[in-house]
N, C-alpha and C positions, 0 to 999 in steps of 0.2 A: 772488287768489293769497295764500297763505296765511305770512305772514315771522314766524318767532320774534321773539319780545322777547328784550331783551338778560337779564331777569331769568330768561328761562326758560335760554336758552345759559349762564349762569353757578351755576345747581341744578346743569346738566347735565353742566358739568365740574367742581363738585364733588364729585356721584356717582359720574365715571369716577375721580377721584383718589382719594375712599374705597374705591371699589373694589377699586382697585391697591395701596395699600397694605393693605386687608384681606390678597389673595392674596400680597402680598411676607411677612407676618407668620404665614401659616399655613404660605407654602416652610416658612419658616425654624426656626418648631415644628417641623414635620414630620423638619429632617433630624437632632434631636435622638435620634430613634429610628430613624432611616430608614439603615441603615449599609452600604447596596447601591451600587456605584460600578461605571461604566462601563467604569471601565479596569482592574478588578481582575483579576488572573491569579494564582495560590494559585501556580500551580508557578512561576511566575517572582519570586513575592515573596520566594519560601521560596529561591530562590538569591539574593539581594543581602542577605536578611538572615543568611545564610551568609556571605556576604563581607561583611557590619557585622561578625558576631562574631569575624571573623579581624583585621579590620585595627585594630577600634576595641582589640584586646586587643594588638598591637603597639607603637599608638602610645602604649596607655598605659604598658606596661614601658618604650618609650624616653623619653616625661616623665621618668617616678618616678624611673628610674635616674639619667637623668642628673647631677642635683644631687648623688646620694649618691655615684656612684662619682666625680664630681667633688674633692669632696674629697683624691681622692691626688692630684690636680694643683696646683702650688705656685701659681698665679695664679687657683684658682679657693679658694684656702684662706679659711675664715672670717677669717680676721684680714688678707685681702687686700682693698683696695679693689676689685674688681672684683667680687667676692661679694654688694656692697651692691647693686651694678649688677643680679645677676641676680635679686636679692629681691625689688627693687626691681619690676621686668618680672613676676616670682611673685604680688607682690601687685595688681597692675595688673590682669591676667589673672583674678585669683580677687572682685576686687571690680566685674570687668565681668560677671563669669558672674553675681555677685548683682544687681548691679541690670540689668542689661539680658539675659540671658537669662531667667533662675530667675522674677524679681520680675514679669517682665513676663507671664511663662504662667500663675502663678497668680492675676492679676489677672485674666488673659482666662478662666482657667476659676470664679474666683468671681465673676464677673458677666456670664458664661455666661447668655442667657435660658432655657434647658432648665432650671437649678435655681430657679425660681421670684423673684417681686420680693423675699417676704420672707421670710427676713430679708436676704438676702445682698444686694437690690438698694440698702438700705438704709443701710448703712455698709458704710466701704472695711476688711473683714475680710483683705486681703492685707496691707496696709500694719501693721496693728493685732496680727494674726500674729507678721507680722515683727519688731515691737518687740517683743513680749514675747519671744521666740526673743532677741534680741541683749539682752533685762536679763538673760534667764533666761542666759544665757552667762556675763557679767559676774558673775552673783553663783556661779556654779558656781567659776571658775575663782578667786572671792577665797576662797571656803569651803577650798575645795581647798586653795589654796595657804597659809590661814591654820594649816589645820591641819595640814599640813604642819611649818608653822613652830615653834608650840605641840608639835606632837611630837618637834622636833629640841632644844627646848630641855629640856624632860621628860626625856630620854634623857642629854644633855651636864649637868646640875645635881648629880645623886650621883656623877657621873665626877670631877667639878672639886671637888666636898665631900671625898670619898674620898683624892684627891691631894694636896688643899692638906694632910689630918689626917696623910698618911704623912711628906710633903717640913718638916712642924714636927718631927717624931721624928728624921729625919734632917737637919737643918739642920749639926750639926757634923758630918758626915760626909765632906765634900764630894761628895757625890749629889745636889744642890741643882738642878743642868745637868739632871740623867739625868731627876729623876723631875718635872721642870718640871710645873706644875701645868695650865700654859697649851697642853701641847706636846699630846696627847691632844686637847683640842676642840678644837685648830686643824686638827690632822688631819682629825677627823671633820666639820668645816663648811669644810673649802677641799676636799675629794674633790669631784671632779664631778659625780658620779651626787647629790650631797647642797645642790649650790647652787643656792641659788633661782632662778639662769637655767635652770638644768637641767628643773629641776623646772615652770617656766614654759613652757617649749619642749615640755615632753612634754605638758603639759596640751592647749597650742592646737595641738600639730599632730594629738594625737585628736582632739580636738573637733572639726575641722576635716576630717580624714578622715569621720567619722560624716555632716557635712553634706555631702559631696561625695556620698559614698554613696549618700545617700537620693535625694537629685539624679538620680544614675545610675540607682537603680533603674527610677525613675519613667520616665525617656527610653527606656532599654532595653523595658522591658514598653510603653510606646507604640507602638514600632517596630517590636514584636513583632508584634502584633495586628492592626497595618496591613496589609492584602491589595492594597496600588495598589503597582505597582512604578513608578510615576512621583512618588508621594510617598518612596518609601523611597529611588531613587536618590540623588539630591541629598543625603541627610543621613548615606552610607556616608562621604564626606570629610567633610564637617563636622563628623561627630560626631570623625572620627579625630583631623582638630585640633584638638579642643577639648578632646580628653581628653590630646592631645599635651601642650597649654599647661597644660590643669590639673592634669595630673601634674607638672608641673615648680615647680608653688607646691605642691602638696604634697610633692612631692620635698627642696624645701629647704626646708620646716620637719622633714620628719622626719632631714634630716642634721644639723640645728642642734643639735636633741635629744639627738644622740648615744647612740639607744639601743643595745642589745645584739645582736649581729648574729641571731637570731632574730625579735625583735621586730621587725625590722627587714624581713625579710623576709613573716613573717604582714601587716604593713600594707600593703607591697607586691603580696602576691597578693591580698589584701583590696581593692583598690584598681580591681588589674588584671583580675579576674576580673568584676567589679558589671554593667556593660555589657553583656557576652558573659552571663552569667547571666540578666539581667532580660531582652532579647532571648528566651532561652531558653524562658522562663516565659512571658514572649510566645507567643511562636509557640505551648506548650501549652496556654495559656487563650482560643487566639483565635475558636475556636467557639463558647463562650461568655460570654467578657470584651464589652461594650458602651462604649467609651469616652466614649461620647456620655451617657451614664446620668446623672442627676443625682448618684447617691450617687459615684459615679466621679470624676465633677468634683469635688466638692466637696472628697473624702477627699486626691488630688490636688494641688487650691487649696493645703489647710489644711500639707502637706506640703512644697508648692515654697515657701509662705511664710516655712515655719519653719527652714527650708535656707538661701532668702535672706539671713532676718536676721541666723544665725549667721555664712556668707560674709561678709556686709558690714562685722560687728561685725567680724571677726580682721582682715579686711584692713586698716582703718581704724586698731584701736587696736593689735594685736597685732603686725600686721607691718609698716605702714608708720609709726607710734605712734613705736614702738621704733628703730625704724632714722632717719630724719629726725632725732630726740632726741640719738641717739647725738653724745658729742662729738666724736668721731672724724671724723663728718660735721657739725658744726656747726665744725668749726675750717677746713673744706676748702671755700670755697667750687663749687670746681672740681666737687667730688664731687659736692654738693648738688645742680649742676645736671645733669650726670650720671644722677643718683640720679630726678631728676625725665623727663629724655627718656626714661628704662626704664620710669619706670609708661607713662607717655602710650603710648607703643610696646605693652607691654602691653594697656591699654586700648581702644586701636584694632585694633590683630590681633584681638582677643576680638571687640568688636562689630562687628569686619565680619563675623563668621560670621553675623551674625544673616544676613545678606542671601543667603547662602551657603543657609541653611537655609532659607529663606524662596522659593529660586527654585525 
């Protein structure tokens, strides 16, 4: 009778283990391009993501709104302690969308094995992305803001040359009050529209808008495209609170701003429209959009990276930077802490959607 050796039994399940892993690594090629699923139904996709474009474009007008139409309310007033509180939870919110939604997808799509080992298996291109997105931020809004400045003062130098030459001709006049040398650029650098919070607040809440955007696009046209109505149900809420929450940090930077009630409005539908649109474009490209495609991944990757870094950058220095700093809040201990349970709050509502989306 004829008994294996232990050397032969141990080839033999090394060969079943190459085996199985060979076929576990060719599934998994394969569903790179393989975009047939079991459960897909086109006429049923095409109704939830009918009901994504209605609700996700609801919750986003009641985000955005709310902070701006806030403002006529006396406890929700910028110069109210409570204001800090809702920034506070705005910036929490928009710094969990960059590192734990955003950061986390374009990680998974650049090191995606459909796009090849090299180069992208090689260096971490989302992380690397995303810094230069948050320098490339920094250095925008100090150019901006520099020349800004250089241009207020250009403008204010022949004002104040001009005044002081007329206020020495009429020095015995007694017009000396009237034609104040000093009264003219005081005016023109204490207006609002001209102070450098002003001008700071309108800088990051675009900036900030732009990266939200791009964000939206990107999910919107994912959703689109999707034909599983058992992928698409689950993210008709999720997505509707996410854009609830993340209208309410862009909300209150664009009330901070205090732009012009136009401007005000174009960011808002700008805003609210991104979702329902990309969906849109969705559903038009879904015959032939492949999300699975390497160039897709990657275009995507390089997208949700440079979104993230921009998020992470405003949340960190712009809006929580600013607010924490504030003496107003450094003299309140009360507030401080306050100020802290808002992000945390923040922070967790956001990243429990991950799980939300995820089920």
């Amino acid at each position: 009778m004829f008994l294996p050796s232990r050397k032969s039994i141990t080839i033999s399940i090394i060969i079943l283990l190459l085996n199985q892993t060979t076929t576990t690594l060719v599934s998994s090629k394969c569903t790179c391009d393989d975009n047939s699923n079991d459960n897909n139904n086109v006429s049923e996709a095409l109704k939830y993501k009918l009901i994504a474009m209605t609700t996700t474009l609801v919750a986003s007008i009641i985000g955005v709104c709310l902070p701006i139409m806030a403002k006529n309310y006396r406890y929700l007033n910028p110069e109210n302690d409570f204001y800090f509180l809702v920034k506070s939870f705005a910036a929490g919110v928009i710094l969990a969308t960059g590192f734990i939604h955003i950061l986390h997808d374009a990680f998974e799509n650049l090191t995606n094995p459909c796009i090849g080992e090299k180069p992208w298996g090689l260096f971490p291109f989302s992380g690397f992305v995303a810094m230069l997105a948050a320098i490339g931020t920094l250095i925008m809004e100090a150019l901006l803001t520099g020349y800004h400045k250089r241009s207020e003062l250009m403008k204010a130098q022949p004002l104040e040359d001009e005044d002081e030459e007329v206020h020495h001709h009429h020095h015995g006049a007694g017009g000396g009050n009237v034609l104040n040398p000093a009264l003219p650029s005081s005016n023109r650098l204490d207006s609002p529209e001209d102070s450098p919070d002003h001008l700071r607040n309108s800088i990051v809440s675009q900036i900030l808008e732009l990266a939200i955007v791009a964000h939206s696009i990107i999910v919107g046209v994912s959703l689109g495209v999707s034909q599983s109505p058992n992928t698409i149900k689950p993210l008709v809420a999720a997505l509707s609170f996410h854009q609830c929450f993340e209208g309410m940090g862009l909300g209150a930077c664009i009330s901070q701003a205090q732009f012009k009630n136009y401007t005000v409005v174009i960011m808002v539908l700008f805003f609210c429209f991104t979702i329902p649109t990309g969906i849109g474009v969705g559903i038009g490209i879904s015959k032939i959009y492949n999300e699975g495609s390497p160039k897709a991944l990657i275009v995507e990757g390089i997208l949700l990276s440079a979104s993230a870094g921009i998020l992470i950058y405003m949340a960190l220095v712009d809006l929580l930077a600013s607010d924490f700093m504030n003496p107003k809040m450094l003299r309140s201990l009360r507030l401080q802490l306050a100020a802290i349970l808002a992000l945390l709050v923040g922070v967790i509502c956001m990243s429990l959607l991950v799980l939300w989306e995820g089920a």
